[in-house]
C-alpha positions as CSV (number, residue, x, y, z in Angstrom):
1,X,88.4,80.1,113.5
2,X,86.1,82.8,112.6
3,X,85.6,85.5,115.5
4,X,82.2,84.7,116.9
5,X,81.8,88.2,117.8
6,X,81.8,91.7,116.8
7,X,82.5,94.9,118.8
8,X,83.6,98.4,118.2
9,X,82.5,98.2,114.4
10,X,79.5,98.1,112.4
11,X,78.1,94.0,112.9
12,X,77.3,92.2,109.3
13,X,76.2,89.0,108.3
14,X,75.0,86.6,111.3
15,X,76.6,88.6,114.4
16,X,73.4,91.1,113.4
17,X,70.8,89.9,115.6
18,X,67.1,90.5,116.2
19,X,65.9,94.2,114.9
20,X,63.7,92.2,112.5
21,X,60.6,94.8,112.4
22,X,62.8,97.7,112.8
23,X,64.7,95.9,109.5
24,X,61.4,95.6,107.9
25,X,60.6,98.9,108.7
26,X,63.1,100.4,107.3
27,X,63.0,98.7,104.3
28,X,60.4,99.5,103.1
29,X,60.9,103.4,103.8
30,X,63.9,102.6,101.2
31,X,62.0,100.7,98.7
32,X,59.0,103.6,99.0
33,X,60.8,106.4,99.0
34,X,60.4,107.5,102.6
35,X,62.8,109.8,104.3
36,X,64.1,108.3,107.7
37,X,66.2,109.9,110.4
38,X,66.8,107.4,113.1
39,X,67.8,108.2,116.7
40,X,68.7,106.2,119.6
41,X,72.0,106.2,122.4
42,X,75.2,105.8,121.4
43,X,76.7,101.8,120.1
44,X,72.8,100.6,120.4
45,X,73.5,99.8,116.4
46,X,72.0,102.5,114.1
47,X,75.1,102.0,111.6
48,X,74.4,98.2,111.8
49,X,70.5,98.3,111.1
50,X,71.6,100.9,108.0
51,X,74.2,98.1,107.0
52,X,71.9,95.8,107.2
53,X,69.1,97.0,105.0
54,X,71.4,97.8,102.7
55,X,72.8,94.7,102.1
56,X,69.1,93.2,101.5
57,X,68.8,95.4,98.7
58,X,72.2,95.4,97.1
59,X,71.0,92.6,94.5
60,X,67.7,95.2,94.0
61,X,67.9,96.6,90.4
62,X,65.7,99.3,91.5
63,X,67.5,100.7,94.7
64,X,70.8,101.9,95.1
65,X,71.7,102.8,98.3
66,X,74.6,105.4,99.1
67,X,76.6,105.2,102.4
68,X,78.4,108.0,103.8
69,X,80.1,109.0,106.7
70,X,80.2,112.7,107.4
71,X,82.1,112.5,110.7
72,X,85.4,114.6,109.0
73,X,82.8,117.2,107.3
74,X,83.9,121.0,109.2
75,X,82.6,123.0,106.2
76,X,79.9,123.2,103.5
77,X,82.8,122.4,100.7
78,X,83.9,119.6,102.7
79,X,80.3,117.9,102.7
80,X,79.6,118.5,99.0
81,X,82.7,117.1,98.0
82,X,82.2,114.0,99.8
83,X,78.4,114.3,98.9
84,X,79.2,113.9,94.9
85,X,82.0,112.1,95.2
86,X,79.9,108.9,97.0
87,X,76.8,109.4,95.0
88,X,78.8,109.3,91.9
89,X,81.2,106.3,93.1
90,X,78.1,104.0,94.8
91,X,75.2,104.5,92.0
92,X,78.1,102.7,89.4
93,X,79.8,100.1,90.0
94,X,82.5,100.1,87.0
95,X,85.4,102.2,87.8
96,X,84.9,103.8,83.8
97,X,81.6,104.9,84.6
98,X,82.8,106.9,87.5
99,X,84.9,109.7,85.1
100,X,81.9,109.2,82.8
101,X,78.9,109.9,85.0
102,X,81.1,112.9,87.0
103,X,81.8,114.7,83.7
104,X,78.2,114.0,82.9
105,X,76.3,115.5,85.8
106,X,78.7,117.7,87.0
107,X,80.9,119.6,84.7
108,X,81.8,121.8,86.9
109,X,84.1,119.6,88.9
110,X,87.2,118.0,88.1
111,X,87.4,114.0,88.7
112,X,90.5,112.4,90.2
113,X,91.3,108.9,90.0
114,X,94.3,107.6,91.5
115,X,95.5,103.8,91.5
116,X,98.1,102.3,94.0
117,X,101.2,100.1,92.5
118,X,99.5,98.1,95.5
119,X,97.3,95.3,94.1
120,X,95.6,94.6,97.0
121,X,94.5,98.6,97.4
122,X,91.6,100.1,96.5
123,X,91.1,102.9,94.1
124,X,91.0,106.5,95.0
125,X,88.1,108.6,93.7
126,X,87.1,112.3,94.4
127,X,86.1,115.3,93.0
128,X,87.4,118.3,93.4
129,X,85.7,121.7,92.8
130,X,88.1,124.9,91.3
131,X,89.2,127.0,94.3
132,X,87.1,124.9,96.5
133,X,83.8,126.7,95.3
134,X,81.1,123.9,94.9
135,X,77.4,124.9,94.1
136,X,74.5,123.5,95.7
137,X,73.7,122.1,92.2
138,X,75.4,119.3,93.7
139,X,72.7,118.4,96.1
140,X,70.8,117.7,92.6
141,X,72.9,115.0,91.5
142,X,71.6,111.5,93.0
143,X,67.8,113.2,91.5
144,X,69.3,113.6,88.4
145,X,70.9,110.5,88.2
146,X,67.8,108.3,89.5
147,X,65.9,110.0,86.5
148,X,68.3,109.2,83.7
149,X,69.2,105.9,84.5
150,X,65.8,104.9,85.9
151,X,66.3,103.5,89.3
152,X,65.5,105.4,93.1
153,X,68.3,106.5,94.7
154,X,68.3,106.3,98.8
155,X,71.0,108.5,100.0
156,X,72.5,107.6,103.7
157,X,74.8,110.0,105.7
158,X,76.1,108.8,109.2
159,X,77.0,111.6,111.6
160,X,74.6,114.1,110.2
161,X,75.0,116.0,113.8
162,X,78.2,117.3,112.2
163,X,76.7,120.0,110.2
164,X,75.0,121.5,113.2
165,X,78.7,122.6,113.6
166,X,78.9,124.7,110.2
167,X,79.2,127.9,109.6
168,X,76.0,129.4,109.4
169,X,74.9,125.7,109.9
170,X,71.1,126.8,110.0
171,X,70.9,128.1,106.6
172,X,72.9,125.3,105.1
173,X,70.1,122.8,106.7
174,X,67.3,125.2,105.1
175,X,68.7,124.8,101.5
176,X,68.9,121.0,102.2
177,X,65.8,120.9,103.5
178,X,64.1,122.7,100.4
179,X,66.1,121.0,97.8
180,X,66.0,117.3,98.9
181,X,61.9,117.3,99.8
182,X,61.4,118.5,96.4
183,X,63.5,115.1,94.7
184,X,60.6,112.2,93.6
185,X,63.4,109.6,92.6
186,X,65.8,110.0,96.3
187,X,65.2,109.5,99.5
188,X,67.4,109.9,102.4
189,X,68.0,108.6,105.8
190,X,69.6,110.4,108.8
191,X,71.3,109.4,111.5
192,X,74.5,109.6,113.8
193,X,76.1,109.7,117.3
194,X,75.1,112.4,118.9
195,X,71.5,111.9,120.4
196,X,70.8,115.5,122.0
197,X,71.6,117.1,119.0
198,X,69.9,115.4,116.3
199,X,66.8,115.4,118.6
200,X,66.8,119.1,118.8
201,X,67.3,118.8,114.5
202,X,64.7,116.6,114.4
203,X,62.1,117.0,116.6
204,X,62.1,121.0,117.0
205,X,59.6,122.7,115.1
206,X,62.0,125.3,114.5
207,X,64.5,123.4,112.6
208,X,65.0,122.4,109.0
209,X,64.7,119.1,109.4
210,X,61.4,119.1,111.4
211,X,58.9,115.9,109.8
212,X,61.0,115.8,106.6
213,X,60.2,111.8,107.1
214,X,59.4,108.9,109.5
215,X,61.5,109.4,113.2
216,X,62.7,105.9,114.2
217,X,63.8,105.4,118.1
218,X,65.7,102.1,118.3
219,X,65.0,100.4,121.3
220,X,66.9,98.1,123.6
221,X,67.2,94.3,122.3
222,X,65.1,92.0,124.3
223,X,67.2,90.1,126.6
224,X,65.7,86.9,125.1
225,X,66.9,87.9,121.5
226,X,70.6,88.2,122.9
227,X,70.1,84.7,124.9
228,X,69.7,82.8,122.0
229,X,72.1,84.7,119.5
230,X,75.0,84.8,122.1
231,X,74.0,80.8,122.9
232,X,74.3,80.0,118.4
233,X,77.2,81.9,118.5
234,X,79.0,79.9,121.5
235,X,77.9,76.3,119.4
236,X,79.0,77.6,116.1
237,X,82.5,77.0,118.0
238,X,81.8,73.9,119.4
239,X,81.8,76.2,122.8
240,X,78.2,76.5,125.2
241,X,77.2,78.7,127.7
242,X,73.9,78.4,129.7
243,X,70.7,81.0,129.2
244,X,71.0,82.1,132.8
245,X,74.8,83.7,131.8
246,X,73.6,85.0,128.8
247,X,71.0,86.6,130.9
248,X,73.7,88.0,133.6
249,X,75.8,89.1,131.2
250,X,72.9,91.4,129.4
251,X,71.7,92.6,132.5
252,X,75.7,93.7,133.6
253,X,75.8,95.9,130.7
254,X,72.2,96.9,130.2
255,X,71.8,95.0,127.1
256,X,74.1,97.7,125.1
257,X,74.4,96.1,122.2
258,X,78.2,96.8,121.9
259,X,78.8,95.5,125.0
260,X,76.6,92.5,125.0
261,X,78.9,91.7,121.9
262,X,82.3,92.6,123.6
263,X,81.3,90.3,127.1
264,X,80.2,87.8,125.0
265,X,83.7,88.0,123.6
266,X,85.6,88.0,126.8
267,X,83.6,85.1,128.4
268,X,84.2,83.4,125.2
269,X,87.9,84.0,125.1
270,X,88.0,82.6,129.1
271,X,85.7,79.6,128.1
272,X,87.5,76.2,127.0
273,X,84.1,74.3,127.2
274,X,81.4,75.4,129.0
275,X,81.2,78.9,130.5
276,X,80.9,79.4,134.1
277,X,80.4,82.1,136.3
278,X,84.5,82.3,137.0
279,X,84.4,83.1,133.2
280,X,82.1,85.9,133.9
281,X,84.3,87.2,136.4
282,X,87.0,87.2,134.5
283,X,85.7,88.9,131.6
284,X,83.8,91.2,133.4
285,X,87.3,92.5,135.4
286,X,89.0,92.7,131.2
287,X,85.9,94.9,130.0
288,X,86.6,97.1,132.7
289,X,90.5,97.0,132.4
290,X,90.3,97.8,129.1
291,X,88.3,100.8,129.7
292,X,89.6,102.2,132.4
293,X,92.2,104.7,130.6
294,X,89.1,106.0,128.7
295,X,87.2,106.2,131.8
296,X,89.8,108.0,133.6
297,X,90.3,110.6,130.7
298,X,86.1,111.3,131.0
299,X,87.1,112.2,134.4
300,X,89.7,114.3,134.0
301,X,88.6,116.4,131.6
302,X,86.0,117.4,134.1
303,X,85.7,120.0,137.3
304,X,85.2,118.4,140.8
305,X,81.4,120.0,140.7
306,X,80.6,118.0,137.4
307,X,82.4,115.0,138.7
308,X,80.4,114.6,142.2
309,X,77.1,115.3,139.8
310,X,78.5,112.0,137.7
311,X,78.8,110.3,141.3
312,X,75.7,111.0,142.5
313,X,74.1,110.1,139.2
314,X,75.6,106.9,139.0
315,X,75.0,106.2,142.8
316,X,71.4,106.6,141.7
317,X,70.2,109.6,142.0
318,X,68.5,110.2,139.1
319,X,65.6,112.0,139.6
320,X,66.2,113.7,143.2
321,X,69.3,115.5,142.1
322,X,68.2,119.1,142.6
323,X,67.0,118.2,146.3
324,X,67.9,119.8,149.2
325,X,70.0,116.6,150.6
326,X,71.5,115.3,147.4
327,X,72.5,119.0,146.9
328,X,74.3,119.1,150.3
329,X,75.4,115.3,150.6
330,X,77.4,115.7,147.3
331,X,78.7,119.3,147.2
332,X,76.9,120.3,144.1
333,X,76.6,124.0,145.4
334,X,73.3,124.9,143.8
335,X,70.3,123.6,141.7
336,X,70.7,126.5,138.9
337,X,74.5,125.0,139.3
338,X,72.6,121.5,138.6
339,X,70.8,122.8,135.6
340,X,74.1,124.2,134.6
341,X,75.7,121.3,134.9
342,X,72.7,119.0,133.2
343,X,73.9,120.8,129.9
344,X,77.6,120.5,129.8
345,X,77.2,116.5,130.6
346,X,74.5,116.0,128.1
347,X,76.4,117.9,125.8
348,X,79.2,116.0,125.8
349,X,77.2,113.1,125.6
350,X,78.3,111.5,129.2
351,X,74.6,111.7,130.7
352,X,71.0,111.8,129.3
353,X,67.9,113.3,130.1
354,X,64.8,112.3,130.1
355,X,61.9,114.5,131.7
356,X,63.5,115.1,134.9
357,X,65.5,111.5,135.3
358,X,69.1,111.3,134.8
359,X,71.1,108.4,133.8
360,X,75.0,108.1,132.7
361,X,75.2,107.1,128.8
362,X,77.3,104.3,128.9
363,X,76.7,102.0,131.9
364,X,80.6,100.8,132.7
365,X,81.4,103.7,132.9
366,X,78.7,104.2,135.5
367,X,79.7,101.1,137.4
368,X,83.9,102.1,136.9
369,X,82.5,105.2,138.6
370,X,81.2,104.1,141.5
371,X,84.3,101.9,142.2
372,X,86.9,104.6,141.3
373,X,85.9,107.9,142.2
């Protein structure tokens, strides 16, 4: 029996639910040529809407769309190397073309192929540049190709945040920035994990990447979109659950689409017929168990001033924190300590700010909190 759910990975096919303007939307950015860089919290489905849009095009002789994944990029070389490789590899589809095309366009670099004595493995591609010394001609290449072979490229990169970390990371986003606006035939979309960060890339006027296209914020599914998907999902399996569960169980998590996917799972797995509240219960206490190492490792990695900040946050306190009361009630010594504070949690990415309200990032681990510390 196909798994009638999807956590923990990008979702495909019918476990993508709702996002139908935000689909549309970004559709036709790809199909027109406009640059996107899409923000929104952490597992609310960025990857998936990407996905998503580029599966609607894949039959679309005009498009090609490029997927990468910069998450392992720690220099310049290391991002222009996976840059041309995936350009190259996903504007062909014929393995030939590959050596063809990256002796072509870049003569420069040196194209490895290597195949496994394992049929059922895929086949390595990559470039590699002499002495590691690639050339920014290489942020050329999906331009270049568009033009020759008469099609738009749309070039997606996951994890952008990650070259924030380069050396020298501002001028490497300055000679993206005035390379790629110039290109007629690419366009590129922009988007990754780390919220704070790409909204200070995105939305400073300062930085590189300041209106180089159209700024999508995803917002929370409607609990009513998750009602009915998680209810066609239970009858695909001859299973049911009511719309008040459904309801329960989005509200629990806060309608994180990761986790509305992973309950749904749990309740599913505890169901035989019809879910009931016991199955709730149950899968509500195996979310948590199955987090709680995690949970307790956030913790840990954290000083007891930072940690009673994280309590009082998730016992919520979320816009008082810098009061006189909270200050005392919870030991947090100080509000310059607060403000201190504010930016080591946002930074790594276990609160969020907005104006002056804080909130935890991922709400189990607020509710594990409030049980366990």
């Amino acid at each position: 029996m196909e798994n009638p759910f999807i956590y923990g990975v990008a979702t495909h096919g019918d476990c993508f639910t709702d996002r139908e303007k935000e689909t549309e939307r970004l559709k036709m950015n790809f199909t027109h040529g406009i640059n996107t860089m899409i923000i929104s919290p952490r597992r609310w489905g960025k990857t998936s809407l990407v996905n998503r849009v580029a599966e609607l095009l894949a039959d679309n002789d005009k498009v090609k769309v490029v997927r990468m994944d910069t998450f392992s990029c720690r220099t310049e070389e290391d991002f222009y190397k996976l840059f041309a490789t995936e350009i190259i590899k996903q504007t062909s589809n014929k393995v030939e073309q590959w050596i063809i095309d990256a002796k072509h366009f870049l003569s420069n670099l040196v194209p490895h192929l290597t195949m496994s004595t394992d049929p059922g493995s895929e086949i390595s591609f990559s470039l590699e540049a002499i002495n590691n010394k690639y050339t920014s001609d290489v942020l050329t290449l999906p331009e270049r190709i568009a033009k020759e072979k008469g099609f738009s490229v749309v070039v997606c990169i996951d994890e952008f945040q990650q070259i924030a970390d380069f050396r020298h990371s501002m001028s490497f986003q300055k000679k993206l920035r005035s390379v790629w606006q110039l290109q007629q035939n690419t366009s590129y979309c922009l988007f990754g994990s780390k919220r704070h960060i790409l909204m200070g890339m995105f939305g400073k006027p300062s930085f590189p990447f300041y209106r180089f296209g159209d700024l999508m914020f995803l917002e929370r599914i409607p609990v009513s979109y998750w009602t009915t998907y998680i209810q066609k999902r239970f009858e695909t399996t001859g299973k049911h659950i009511s719309a008040e569960l459904c309801e329960k169980l989005c509200e629990y998590v806060e309608s994180n689409s990761s986790y509305v996917q992973q309950l749904a799972w749990l309740i599913w797995t505890f169901t035989t017929d019809t879910a009931t509240d016991q199955s709730f219960e149950l899968a509500k206490e195996e979310i948590m168990r199955q987090n709680h190492v995690l949970f307790q490792k956030y913790i840990d990695e954290l000083s007891s001033y930072q940690i009673s900040m994280m309590r009082a946050i998730a016992n919520g306190h979320s816009t008082d924190l810098s009061t006189k009361n909270v200050i005392e009630e919870y030991n947090l010594a100080s509000t310059a300590n607060v403000a201190s504070m504010r930016k080591s949690l946002e930074a790594r990415e276990l609160i969020e700010v907005s104006a002056k309200s804080y909130t935890i990032s991922d709400p189990l681990f607020a509710k594990w909190i409030c049980k366990n510390v």
